[in-house]
Residue, then its C-alpha position, 0 to 999 in steps of 0.5 A: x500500500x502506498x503513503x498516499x493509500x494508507x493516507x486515505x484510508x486514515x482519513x475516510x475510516x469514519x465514513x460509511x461504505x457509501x459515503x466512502x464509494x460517494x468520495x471515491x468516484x469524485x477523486x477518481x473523476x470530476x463531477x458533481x454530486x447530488x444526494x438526497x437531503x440529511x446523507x452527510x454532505x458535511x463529511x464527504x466534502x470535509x473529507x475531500x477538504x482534509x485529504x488536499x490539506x494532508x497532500x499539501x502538507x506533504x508537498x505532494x500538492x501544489x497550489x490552493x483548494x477554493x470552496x466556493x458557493x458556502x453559506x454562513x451556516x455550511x462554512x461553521x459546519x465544515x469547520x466544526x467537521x474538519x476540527x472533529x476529524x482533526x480531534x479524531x486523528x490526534x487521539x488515535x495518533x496519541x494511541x498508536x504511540x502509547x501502543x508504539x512506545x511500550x518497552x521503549x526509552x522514556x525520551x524516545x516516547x517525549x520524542x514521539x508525543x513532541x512529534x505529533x504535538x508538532x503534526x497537530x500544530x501544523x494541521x492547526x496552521x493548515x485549516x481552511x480560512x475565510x476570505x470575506x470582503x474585511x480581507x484587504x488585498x494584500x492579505x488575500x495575496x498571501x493567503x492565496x500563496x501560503x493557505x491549502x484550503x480557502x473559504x471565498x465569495x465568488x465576486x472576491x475570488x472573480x475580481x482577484x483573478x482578472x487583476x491577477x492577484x492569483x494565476x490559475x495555475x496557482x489554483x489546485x481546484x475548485x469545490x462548489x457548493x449548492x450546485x442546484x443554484x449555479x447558471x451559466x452566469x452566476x458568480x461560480x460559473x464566472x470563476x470556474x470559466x476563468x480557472x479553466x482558461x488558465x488551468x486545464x488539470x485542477x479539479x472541479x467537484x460540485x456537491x448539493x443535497x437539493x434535487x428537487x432544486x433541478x425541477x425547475x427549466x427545461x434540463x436544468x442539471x445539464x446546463x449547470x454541468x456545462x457552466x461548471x466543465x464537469x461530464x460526470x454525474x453522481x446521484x445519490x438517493x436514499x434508495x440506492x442499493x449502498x445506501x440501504x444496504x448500508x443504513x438498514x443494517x442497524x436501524x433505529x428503535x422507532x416508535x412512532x405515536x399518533x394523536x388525534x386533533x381537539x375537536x376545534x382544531x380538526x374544525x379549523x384544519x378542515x375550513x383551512x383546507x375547504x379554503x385552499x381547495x376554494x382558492x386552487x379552483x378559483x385559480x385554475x378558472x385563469x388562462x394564464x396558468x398551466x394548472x396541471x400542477x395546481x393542486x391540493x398536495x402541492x399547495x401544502x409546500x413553499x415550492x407551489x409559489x414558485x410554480x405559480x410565480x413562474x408561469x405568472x411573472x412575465x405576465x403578472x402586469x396583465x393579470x388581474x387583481x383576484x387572480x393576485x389575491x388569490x396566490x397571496x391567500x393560498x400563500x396565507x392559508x398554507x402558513x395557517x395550516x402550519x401554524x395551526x399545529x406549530x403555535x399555541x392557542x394563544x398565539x394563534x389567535x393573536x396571530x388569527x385577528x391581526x391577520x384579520x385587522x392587516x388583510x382588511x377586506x382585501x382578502x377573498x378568504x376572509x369572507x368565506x363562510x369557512x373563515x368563520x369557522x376558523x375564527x369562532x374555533x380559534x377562539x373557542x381554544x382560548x376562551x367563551x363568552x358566558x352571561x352573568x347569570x349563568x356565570x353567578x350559577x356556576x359559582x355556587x356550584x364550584x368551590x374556585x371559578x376559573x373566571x372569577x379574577x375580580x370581575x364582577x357577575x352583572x354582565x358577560x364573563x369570560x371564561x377561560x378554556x386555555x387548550x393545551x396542545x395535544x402533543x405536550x402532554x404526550x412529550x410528558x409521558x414519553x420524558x416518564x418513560x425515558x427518565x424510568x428507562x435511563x434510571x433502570x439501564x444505570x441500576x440494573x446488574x447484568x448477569x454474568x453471562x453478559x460481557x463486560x463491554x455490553x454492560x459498559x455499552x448499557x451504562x452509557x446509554x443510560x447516561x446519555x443525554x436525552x434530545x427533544x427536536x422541534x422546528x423552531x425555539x420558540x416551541x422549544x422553550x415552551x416546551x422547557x417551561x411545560x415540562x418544568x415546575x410551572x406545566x403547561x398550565x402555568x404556561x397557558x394561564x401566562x399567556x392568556x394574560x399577555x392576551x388580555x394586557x395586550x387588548x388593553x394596552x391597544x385600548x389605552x392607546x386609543x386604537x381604531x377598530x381593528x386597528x393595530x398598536x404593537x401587534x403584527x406589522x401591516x403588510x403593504x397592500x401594493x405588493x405585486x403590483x396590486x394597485x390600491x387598496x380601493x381599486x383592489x376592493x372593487x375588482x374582488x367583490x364588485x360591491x359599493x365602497x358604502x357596502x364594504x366599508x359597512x362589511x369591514x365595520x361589522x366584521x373587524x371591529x375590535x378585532x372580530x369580537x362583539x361589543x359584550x364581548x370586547x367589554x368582558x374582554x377589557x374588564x378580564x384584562x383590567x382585572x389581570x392589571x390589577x392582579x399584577x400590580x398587587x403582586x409587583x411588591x411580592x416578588x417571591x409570589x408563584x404567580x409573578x415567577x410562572x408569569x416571567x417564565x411564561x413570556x420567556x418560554x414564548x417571547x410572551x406573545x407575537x409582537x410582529x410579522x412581516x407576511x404570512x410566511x413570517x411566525x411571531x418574532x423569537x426575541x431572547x430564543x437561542x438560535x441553536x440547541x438549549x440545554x435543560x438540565x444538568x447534573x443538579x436538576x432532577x425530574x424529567x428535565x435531567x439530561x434534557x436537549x432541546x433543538x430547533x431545526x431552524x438553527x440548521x446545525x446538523x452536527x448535533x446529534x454527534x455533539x450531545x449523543x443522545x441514546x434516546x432523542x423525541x421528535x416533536x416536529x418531523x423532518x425528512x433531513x433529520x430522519x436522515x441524519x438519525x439513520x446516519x447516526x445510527x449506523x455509525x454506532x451500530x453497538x448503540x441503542x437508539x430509540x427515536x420517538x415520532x410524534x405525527x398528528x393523524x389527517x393532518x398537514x404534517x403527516x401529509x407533508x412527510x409523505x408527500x416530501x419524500x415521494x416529491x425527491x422520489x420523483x426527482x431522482x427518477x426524472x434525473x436518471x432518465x436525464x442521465x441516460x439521454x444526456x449529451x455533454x462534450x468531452x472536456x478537452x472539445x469543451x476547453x478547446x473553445x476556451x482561448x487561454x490568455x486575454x483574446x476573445x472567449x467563445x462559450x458553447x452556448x454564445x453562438x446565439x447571443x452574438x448579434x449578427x452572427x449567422x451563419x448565412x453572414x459567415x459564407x458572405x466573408x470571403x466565403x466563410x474563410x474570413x475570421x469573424x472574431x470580434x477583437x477585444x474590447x475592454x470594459x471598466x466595471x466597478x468591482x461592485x457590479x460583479x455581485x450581478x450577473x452581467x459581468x459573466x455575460x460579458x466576459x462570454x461574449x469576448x469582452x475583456x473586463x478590467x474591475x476597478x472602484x469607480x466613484x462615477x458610473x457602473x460602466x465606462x464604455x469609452x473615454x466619454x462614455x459613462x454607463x449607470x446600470x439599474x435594475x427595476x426594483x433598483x431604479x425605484x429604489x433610486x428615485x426614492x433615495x434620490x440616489x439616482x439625480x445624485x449618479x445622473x449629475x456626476x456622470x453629466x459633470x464627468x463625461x460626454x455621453x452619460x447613459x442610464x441603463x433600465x434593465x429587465x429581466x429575460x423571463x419577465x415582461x418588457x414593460x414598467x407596468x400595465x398600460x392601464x396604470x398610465x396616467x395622462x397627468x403627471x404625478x409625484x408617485x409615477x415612475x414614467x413621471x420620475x423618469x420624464x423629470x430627470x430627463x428635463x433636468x440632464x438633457x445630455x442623459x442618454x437612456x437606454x432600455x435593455x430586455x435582459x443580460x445578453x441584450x445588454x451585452x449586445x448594446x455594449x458591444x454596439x456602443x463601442x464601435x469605433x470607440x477607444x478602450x477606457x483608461x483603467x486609472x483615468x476611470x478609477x480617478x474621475x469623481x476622485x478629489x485632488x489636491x494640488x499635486x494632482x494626486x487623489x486626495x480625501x480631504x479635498x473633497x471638502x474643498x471643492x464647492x459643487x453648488x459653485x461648480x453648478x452655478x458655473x456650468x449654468x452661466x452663459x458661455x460657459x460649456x463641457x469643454x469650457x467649464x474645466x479649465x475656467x475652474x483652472x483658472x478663476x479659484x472661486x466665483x469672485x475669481x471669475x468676476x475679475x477675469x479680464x476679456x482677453x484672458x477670458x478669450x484665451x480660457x474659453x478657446x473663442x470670442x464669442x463665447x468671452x463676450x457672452x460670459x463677460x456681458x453677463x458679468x457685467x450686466x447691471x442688476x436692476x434694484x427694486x425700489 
């Protein structure tokens, strides 16, 4: 066996066989990699990142390893992975010398432990680095040369390698993360074109555990395997023979538990999916929309709004205002199903009326009967509105009322119903179980047949931590406070109260009727394009405004509740004020301990939201796993984990090791990682409690979620078998190395006037037709965009630069400011634009604002029925028309698309000379009196001087400069002789005219 074998298989013995063989084909041949969500991407791409750094340790590596494509949280994953792998080598090291240096001398085993002492310092120095924007350029440069392995933003690594701070050969290989989110322009494509101009040997591997992310387009995997010069495709799915073959071996114990909703929620389960139900009819009424995939079961995922989105984009100016509505109230009752099972009571509630009170009556569903259901059952979890009489009669029948709190029988009461959710008393009794199991493995006695090492393995499990699993911490802090001293009563009661203080404190303030006081944020009701909201009311309902508004005053008033009530309701929460305000000086009281604790569980109460896709705000909750009790805390809280899946750290089930772990909310990613993890420790027994509510959307989600990556795997195997990729060498044949033009595979149609009908008219197609190169100067600031790729396959060379003036310098006089539609509105808004328009006219001969929108949208600000005759304020062809008036000289150009663009500036630089780099870099740039940038001259430069100059008669572009030169202030100017005028100005009659005017006398009003 060589070094390098016996290296490997140091490195990937903590793999299992498949991800072994997963590793095995990429280092064999590049490619990409696609495997199902939850297979441990972490540890193969740790794994590859470990065996470079190892080569380059070794010198049998020249040159650095770029990751490229990372998140924040994946960059934490593969550090903390590669550190576990380190830990991992070292402890095995120390043992194979302890083994090693028995018999020996004591100076040969110091000898041996400084060693690997010094082995570990050097993997330490050897571990990858973050290149971030905080990096100055210099520093990049010596990490480029000293580092084996770098973490960099592909707009950082594009720019550094078109200015030569790093060769291509200098580049070992690339790894690209996220591989379903690269195009032929993104930023990874860009960097792995220019590596393979220069560099035809190194590496390409592109991992993602996203199938589903190639649904999308017309053979989406083979044209990101062209962007990225890989031919080989490595699909991995969960019912890969390895796979099973090696994760069926040891299973999990798995006991799943299903519970049955409360009456009220099955109601509203039901009224939420007779909505949806109501809605995708209604939608597929519209012809603009394919509505094969318009279904139920598709309505239940996020992805239903990029179908609709997709076929609905390029033609949203055009569709009418209920076929909108309609997709933001599906995207609505969809987060109500899964708020439904994910909030409390409470929370839902709070959640259901400031809905009400932001949706206004804008919303179709709202006036449904079944959105009636809904509310009433809503709010029949949390409370119930008795009369006065029935509520005295209660009293002499029960000992304690569960409304009394102060409040006086001569009206309605409000009694309190608080309904628990149904899967923390089932959390409760499963935490029994586990403690009475955890208690009897570490008190038993095994029988002497047993072996020693079986009854360690049963000690350790009893001892092993406990790991509750929920999608976010709000519930994981909920469950803390239930499962703790106070339950969930406790919980509920705390609350219920906020509620209640809530409502009051909107009524203190003097809220109108539905109105909203530091609840929810009210989402904007423009969005989309929507028009007004009056506008809006009329396309839904095709009812009068009078009618409506008499509809909104019956509906929303005080939040959907009645005058009796919204009485009870005020004297409930003035009687808790009361409550609290007694109780503030007895801080040792159990209310004032369980209160606290309540509005920490949950944040109290939901206090903002941005849409319906946006839950309450999580103020103070950990965004990773909490831990709930240690060695001094008894009870069912000992040796409890709780993690929330939107904290996305998937290490940590290997960080706390749990033996028994409850799944609160399930997950098809963490069911993975759970087979992983099993299968990893195969002496381990790991029992796995699921809890599923029956006929609900989360039952219906799993399945649905894992037959949906089913049918992705199969559709990219058919791909795989009919896919047609050039060999690599044709590929990079295309690719000139060096700084001529670059001809991409897929730029034949995007260059214009390129057929090949025109090629035989060129002496016959002998003639090369070749554009020469021509140099653009972009700020590095546009290459977090995607048209500098299109540029530099379209043959351009482009040179990156900080520019104070403009996006794109086309010319010595040509000045290009490039804004996208949102971007554009932004501007307008901001001022921003007038600001860039006045520069760009100040510095150069032809400025040119440039629109640009996007391929698959319409080429269109807005609808033809939005334009209005009259000028407005709020009307962007009115924005647009006012800065033309004030810079006449501004060119603006409209742009369809990227390649469009690149077209356009192909043309624009006919017979023009290539910018300057270091002029461009130095317009806008103040100077001081050596003609050297200079900061501080900024502010002595008067620019409403400058202004005023360029505004006098006679003065012009050409002109203006040296009279600047001249004359140091305005006062200056007034003093310049005719003569010395006519020598400035380059001509008599422009003097004259200035001159004149400076004499002109100034008439005094009398």
């Amino acid at each position: 066996m060589t070094p390098e074998d016996h290296r490997s298989d140091q490195v990937m013995g903590s793999l299992l066989p498949f991800q072994r063989q997963m590793v095995e084909e990429l280092i064999r041949e590049d490619g990409m990699c696609v495997m199902s969500a939850g297979m441990g991407w972490q540890k193969a791409v740790a794994v590859i990142l470990r065996l470079h750094m190892e080569r380059r340790r070794e010198a049998a590596q020249q040159g650095v390893v770029l990751v490229l494509g990372c998140a924040d949280w994946q960059r934490s994953m593969l550090h903390r992975e590669l550190a576990r792998m380190e830990t991992l080598s070292t402890d095995q090291a120390a043992i194979s010398a302890d083994s090693s240096a028995a018999g020996c001398q004591t100076a040969d085993g110091a000898n041996q432990a400084q060693s690997n002492g010094s082995n570990a310092d050097d993997m330490q120095l050897l571990m990858p680095y973050d290149v971030t924007n905080e990096v100055s350029a210099g520093s990049r440069i010596e990490l480029y040369r000293s580092k084996p392995c770098l973490f960099v933003t592909t707009r950082i690594l594009v720019v550094d390698m078109l200015n030569a701070r790093i060769q291509g050969q200098h580049i070992a290989g690339m790894v690209i993360m996220n591989a379903h989110r690269v195009t032929d322009s993104s930023g990874e494509a860009f960097a792995v074109r220019l590596f393979r101009m220069a560099n035809k040997h190194g590496f390409v591997r592109a991992f993602t555990d996203q199938p589903t992310g190639f649904a999308s387009g017309f053979n989406k995997i083979e044209k990101t395997m062209k962007a990225l010069y890989v031919r080989r495709l490595f699909l991995w799915p969960r019912y890969q023979a390895a796979v099973k073959d090696s994760l069926e071996k040891n299973e999990c114990e798995l006991v799943e538990m299903w519970l049955h909703l409360s009456p009220p929620m099955s109601a509203i389960y039901d009224a939420i999916s007779d909505l949806m139900d109501s809605c995708v009819k209604e939608l597929r009424k519209s012809n603009k929309i394919d509505t094969s995939e318009l279904t139920l079961e598709h309505g239940l995922f996020k992805s239903f709004d990029d179908i609709v989105r997709r076929q609905l984009d390029s033609v949203w100016h055009t569709v009418s205002p209920k076929t909108k509505q309609l997709v933001q109230d599906l995207r609505t009752l969809r987060a109500l199903a899964e708020y439904l099972l994910r909030f409390d009571a409470v929370t839902f509630l709070m959640y259901l009326e400031n809905l009400r009170a932001t949706e206004g009556v804008t919303s179709v569903w709202l006036f449904h009967d079944a959105a009636h259901t809904i509310f009433e059952q809503a709010k029949r979890r949390v409370y119930t509105v008795q009369s006065g009489s029935k509520v005295a009669a209660g009293k002499r029948k029960r000992a304690h009322g569960a409304t009394a709190n102060g409040a006086s029988a001569g009206g309605p009461q409000i009694e309190a119903v608080l309904e628990e959710m149904p899967k923390w008393g089932l959390v409760q009794q499963v935490l029994q179980e586990v403690q009475q199991e955890r208690l009897r493995l570490q008190t038993d006695t095994l029988p002497e047949a047993d072996s020693l090492q079986a009854s360690a393995v049963k000690q350790q499990i009893g001892e092993a931590q406990i790991l509750i699993v929920a999608q976010e911490a709000r519930t994981c802090l909920q469950l803390k406070s239930c499962l703790g001293g106070g339950g969930a009563a406790a919980l509920m009661q705390d609350l219920f109260s906020a509620y209640l203080l809530h409502r009051l404190d909107n009524k203190s303030r003097g809220s109108a009727p539905g109105g909203h006081r530091g609840g929810f944020r009210g989402r904007g009701r423009s969005r989309g394009g929507r028009g007004s909201s009056a506008s809006g009311r009329d396309a839904y309902s095709g009812q009068s405004s009078d009618r409506l508004e008499a509809m909104r005053a019956a509906q929303f008033s005080s939040r959907g509740a009645t005058p009796h009530e919204e009485q009870a309701l005020l004297k409930q929460a003035k009687a808790v004020a009361a409550q609290q305000e007694a109780a503030q000086p007895g801080s040792a009281t159990r209310g004032k301990g369980s209160r606290g604790r309540g509005r920490g569980a949950a944040s109290g109460r939901p206090g903002t939201a941005n849409g319906p896709e946006s839950p309450p705000p999580q103020a103070g909750l950990t965004p990773h796993a909490t831990q709930a009790g240690g060695e001094s805390e008894e009870g069912l809280l000992k040796d409890v984990v709780f993690y929330a899946l939107d904290s996305r750290q998937e290490s940590i089930l290997w960080d706390v090791k749990p033996a028994f772990v409850v799944v609160y909310d399930p997950d098809v990613t963490f069911v993975r990682q759970l087979e992983i993890y099993k299968a990893e420790r195969p002496e381990w027994a790991v029992r796995v409690y699921n809890l599923l509510y029956e006929d609900s959307q989360e039952a219906d989600k799993f399945a649905a979620a894992v037959a949906r990556e089913v049918r992705m795997f199969k559709d990219l195997i058919r791909q795989k078998e009919h896919m047609v990729l050039p060999d690599l060498a044709q590929d990079l044949a295309q690719v000139v190395v060096g700084p001529k033009a670059l001809m991409h595979p897929d730029v034949e149609e995007a260059l214009p006037g390129t057929t090949y009908n025109a090629l035989t008219r060129r002496a016959g197609g002998r003639l090369s037709t070749k554009p020469m190169p021509k140099r653009l100067v972009i700020d590095v600031r546009e290459f977090m965009s995607s048209l500098p790729s299109v540029l530099h396959q379209q043959g351009l060379q482009i040179v990156p630069v900080t520019l104070e003036v403009g996006d794109y310098i086309l010319s010595p006089e040509m000045c290009v400011e490039r804004k996208s539609i949102s971007d554009l509105k932004g501007s307008f808004i901001s001022g921003r634009l007038y600001h860039q328009a006045e520069a760009m006219s100040r510095n150069y001969k032809t400025p040119i604002l440039l629109i640009e929108f996007e391929r698959d949208k319409a080429f269109a600000l807005h609808s033809v029925s939005e334009i209005g005759a009259d000028i407005s304020q709020h009307s962007l062809i009115s924005k647009l028309c006012l800065l033309t008036l004030h810079f006449p000289r501004l060119r603006i150009i409209w742009s369809r698309s990227l390649h469009a663009t690149a077209d356009i500036f192909r043309a624009l630089k006919v017979n023009q000379d290539d910018p300057d780099p270091v002029t461009a870099a130095a317009v806008g740039v103040p100077i001081d009196g050596d003609g050297q940038p200079d900061g501080a001259a900024e502010a002595v430069i008067n620019t409403a001087a400058v202004d005023m100059l360029r505004r006098l008669p006679g003065v012009t572009e050409a002109n203006f400069r040296p009279l600047m030169n001249a004359a140091s202030s305005l006062a200056g100017l007034a003093e310049l002789p005719l003569q010395r005028l006519e020598s400035i100005m380059g001509g008599a009659a422009a003097a004259k005219k200035l001159r004149e005017w400076l004499d002109a006398v100034c008439p005094v009003m009398s």
